[in-house]
matplotlib code that plots the C-alpha trace (Angstrom):
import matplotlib.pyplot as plt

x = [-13.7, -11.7, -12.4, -9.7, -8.3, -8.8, -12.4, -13.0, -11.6, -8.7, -5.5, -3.2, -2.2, 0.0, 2.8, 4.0, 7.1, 10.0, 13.0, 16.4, 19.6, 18.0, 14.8, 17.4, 19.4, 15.7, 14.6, 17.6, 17.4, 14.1, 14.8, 17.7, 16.0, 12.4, 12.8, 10.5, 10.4, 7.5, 7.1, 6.8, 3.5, 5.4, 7.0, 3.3, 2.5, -1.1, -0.8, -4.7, -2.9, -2.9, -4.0, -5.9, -9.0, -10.2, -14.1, -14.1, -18.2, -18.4, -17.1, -20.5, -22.5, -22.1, -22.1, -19.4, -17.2, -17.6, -16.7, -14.1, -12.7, -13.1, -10.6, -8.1, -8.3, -6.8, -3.7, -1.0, 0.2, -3.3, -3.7, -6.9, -7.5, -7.2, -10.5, -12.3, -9.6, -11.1, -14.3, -14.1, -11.9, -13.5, -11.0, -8.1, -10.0, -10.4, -7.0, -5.6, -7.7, -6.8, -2.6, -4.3, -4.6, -1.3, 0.2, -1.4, -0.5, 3.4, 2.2, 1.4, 4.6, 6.7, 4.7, 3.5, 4.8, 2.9, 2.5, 0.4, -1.4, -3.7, -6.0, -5.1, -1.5, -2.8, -4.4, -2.5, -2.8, -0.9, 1.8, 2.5, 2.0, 3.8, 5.9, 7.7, 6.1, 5.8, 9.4, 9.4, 8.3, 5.2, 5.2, 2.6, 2.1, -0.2, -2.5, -2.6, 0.8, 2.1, 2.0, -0.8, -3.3, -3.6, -3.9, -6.8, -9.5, -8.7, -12.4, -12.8, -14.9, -15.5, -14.7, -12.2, -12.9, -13.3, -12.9, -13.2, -10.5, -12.9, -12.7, -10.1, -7.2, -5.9, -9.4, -8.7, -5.6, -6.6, -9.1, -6.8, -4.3, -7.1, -9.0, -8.1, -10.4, -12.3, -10.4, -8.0, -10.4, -9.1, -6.3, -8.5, -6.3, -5.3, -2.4, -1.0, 0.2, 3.1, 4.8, 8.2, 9.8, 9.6, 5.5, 5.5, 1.7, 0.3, -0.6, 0.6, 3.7, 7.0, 9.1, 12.7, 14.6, 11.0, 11.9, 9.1, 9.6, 7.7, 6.2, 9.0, 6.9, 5.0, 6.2, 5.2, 5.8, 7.6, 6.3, 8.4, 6.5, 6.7, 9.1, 12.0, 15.1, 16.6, 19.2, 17.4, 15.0, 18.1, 19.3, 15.9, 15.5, 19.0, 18.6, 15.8, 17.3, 20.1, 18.0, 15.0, 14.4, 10.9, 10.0, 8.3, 9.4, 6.9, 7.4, 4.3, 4.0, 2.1, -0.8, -1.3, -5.0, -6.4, -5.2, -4.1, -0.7, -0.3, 2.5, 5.2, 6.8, 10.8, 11.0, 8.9, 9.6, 10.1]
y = [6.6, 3.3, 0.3, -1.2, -4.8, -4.6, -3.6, -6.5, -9.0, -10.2, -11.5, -11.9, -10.3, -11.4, -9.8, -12.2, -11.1, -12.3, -13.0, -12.0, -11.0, -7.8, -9.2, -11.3, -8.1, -6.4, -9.6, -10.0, -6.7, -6.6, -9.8, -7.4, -4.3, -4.2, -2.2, -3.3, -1.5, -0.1, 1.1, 3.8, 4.3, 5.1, 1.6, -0.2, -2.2, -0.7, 2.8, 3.9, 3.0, 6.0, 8.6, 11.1, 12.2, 15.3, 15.4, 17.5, 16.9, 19.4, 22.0, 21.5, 24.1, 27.6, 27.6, 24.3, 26.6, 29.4, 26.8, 25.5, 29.3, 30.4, 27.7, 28.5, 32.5, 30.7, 29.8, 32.0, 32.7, 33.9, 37.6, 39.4, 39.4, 35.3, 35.0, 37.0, 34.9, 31.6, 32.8, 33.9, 30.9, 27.2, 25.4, 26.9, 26.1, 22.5, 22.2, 23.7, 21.2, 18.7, 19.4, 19.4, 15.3, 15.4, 17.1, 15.6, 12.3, 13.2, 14.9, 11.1, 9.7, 12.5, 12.5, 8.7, 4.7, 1.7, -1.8, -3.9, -7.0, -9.7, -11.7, -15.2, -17.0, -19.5, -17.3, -19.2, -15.7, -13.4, -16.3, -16.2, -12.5, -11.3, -14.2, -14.9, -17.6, -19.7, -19.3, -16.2, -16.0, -14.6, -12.9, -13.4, -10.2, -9.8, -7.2, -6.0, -4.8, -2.0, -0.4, -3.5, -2.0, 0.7, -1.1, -0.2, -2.0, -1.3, -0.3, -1.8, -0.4, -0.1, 3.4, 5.3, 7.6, 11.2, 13.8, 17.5, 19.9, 21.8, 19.0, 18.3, 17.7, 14.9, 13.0, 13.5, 11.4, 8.8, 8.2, 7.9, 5.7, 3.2, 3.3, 0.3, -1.7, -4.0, -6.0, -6.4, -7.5, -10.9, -9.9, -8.6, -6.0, -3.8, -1.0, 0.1, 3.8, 5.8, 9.2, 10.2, 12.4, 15.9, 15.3, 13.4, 14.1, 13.2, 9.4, 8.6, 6.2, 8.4, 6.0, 6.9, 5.8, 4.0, 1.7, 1.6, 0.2, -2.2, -3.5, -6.2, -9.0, -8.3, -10.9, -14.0, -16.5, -16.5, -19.1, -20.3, -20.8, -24.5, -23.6, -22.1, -23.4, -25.4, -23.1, -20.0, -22.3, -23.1, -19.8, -18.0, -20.6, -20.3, -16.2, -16.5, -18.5, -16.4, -13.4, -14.3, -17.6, -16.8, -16.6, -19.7, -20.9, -22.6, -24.4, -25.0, -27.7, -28.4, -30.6, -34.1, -34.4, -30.9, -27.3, -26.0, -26.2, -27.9, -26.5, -27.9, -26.7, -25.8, -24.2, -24.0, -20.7, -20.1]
z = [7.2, 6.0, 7.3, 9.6, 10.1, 13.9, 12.9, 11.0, 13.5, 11.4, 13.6, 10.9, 7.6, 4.7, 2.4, -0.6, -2.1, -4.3, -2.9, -4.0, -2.7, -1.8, -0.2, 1.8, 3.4, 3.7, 5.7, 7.7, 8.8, 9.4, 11.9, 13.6, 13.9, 13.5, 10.5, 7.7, 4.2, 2.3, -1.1, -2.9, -5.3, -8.3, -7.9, -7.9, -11.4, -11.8, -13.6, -12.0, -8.4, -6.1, -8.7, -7.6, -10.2, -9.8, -11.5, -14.6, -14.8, -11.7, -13.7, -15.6, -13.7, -12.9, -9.3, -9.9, -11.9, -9.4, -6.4, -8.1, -8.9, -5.6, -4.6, -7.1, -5.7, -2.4, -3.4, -2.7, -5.9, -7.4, -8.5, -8.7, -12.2, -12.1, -11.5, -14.8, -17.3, -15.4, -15.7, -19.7, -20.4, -19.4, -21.4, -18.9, -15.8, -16.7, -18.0, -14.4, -12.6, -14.8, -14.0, -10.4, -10.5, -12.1, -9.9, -6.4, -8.2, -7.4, -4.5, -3.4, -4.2, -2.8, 0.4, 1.1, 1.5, 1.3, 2.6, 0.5, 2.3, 2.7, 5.2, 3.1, 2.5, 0.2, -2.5, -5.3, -7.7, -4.9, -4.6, -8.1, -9.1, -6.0, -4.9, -8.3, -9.1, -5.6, -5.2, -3.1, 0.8, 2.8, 5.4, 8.4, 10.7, 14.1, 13.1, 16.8, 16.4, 15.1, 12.3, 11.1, 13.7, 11.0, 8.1, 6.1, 3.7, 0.3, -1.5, -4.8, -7.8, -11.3, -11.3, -10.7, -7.3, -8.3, -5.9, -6.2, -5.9, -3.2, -0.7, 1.9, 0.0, 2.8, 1.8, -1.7, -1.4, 0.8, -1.6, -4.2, -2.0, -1.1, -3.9, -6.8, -9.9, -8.9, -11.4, -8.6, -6.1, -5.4, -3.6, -0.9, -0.1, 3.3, 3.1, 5.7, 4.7, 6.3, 5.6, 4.3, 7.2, 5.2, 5.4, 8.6, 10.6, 13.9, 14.0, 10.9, 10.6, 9.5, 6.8, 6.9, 3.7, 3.2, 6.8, 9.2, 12.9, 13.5, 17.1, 18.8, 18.4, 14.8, 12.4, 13.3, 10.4, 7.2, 4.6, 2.1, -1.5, -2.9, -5.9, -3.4, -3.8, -0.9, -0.3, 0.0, 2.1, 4.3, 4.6, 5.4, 8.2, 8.9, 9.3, 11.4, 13.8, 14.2, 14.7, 15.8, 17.1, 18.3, 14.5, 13.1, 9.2, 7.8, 3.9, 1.3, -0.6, -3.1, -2.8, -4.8, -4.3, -4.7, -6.5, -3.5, -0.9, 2.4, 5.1, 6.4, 9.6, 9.2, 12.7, 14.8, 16.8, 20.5]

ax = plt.figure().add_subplot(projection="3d")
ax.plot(x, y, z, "-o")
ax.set_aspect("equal")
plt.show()
């Protein structure tokens, strides 16, 4: 099972993004409503991200082959006579469970939205990679709100995370969604992970038009990154205290002593 935030003991996690004229009406919406967007997969910059692999190697064996045929027989569409060609023919079997990871692949961006986060706001990599170069925003969330209380660890390793096409399908992908290189390891990712409507499931969050509601009280800071402009500083601070006062601004700075940022308070909340 993947480790949780709330498991760990973490009270807050952080989302560094750009901001834009459309991060703007996505933020001031999300101040009026609750409402908080997630993204799709195919949108995510690392083409390994939320691909499922299905393990050719297990198609090695006999009794892999004969497991892996016998799974095949179940699908609706099989005919008798499938099973003899997949046994006389390796190359197609491994080609059909190759356009198996393909296909689950899509299945995942059909089916699934994500929110990518993080335990630290002053990991100077994330602020540039995902905050356009320090002049975007972070966002600071309670992680004993909702839907942070689900957000899961993300595993890093070398290799990629096979599955077989004999397991639970359901673990297969959540494998694949919270499975990344270790290469990326510095983020020290959670996700939390919702559900377009059409696939919605028990206890998963349902994303309509990829919005998510979140808990009243979840966002409790923005930061602003130490190469915003003044006016979008201004009007960040400006939005939140139209629509939510209780939401503390905060701006970074950068530091003359040290590589590293200080904060300054804009407002304060309450």
């Amino acid at each position: 099972m993947p480790t949780t935030a709330v498991q760990l003991r973490i009270r807050y996690l952080y989302h560094y993004q750009r901001y834009g004229a459309e991060v703007a009406t996505r933020l001031e919406a999300m101040l009026r409503t609750n409402r908080l967007y997630m993204s799709s997969p195919a949108q995510f910059n690392d083409p390994w991200d939320c691909r499922p692999w299905f393990d050719l190697d297990a198609l090695a064996t006999q009794a892999g082959r004969e497991e892996h045929i016998a799974w095949f027989m179940r699908l609706p569409e099989a005919r008798a006579a499938d099973a003899e060609e997949l046994r006389n023919n390796p190359d197609l079997l491994r080609f059909m469970v190759d356009d198996c990871s393909r296909s689950m692949g899509q299945r995942i961006n059909d089916e699934y939205r994500v929110y990518c986060l993080t335990p630290c706001d002053q990991n100077m990599l994330m602020w540039s990679h995902y905050s356009g170069d320090h002049k975007g925003i972070c966002l600071q969330f309670k992680v004993r709100s909702e839907p942070f209380v689900g957000a899961c660890q993300i595993a890093y390793q070398e290799r990629l995370p096979l599955s077989t096409l004999p397991e639970q399908q359901d673990d297969a992908m959540t494998k694949a969604l919270l499975t990344k290189s270790d290469v990326w390891s510095y983020e020290r990712e959670f996700r939390v992970v919702a559900k377009n409507p059409l696939f919605a499931s028990p206890g998963v969050p349902t994303a309509t038009d990829g919005f998510v509601t979140t808990s009243e009280n979840a966002l409790e800071r923005i930061i602003i990154g130490c190469a915003c402009s003044d006016d979008d500083a201004e009007a960040i601070v400006e939005t939140v205290r139209r629509h939510r006062p209780r939401v503390s601004v905060r701006r970074a700075r950068r530091r003359t002593d040290v590589y590293g940022l200080a904060f300054t308070d804009l407002h304060t909340g309450h």
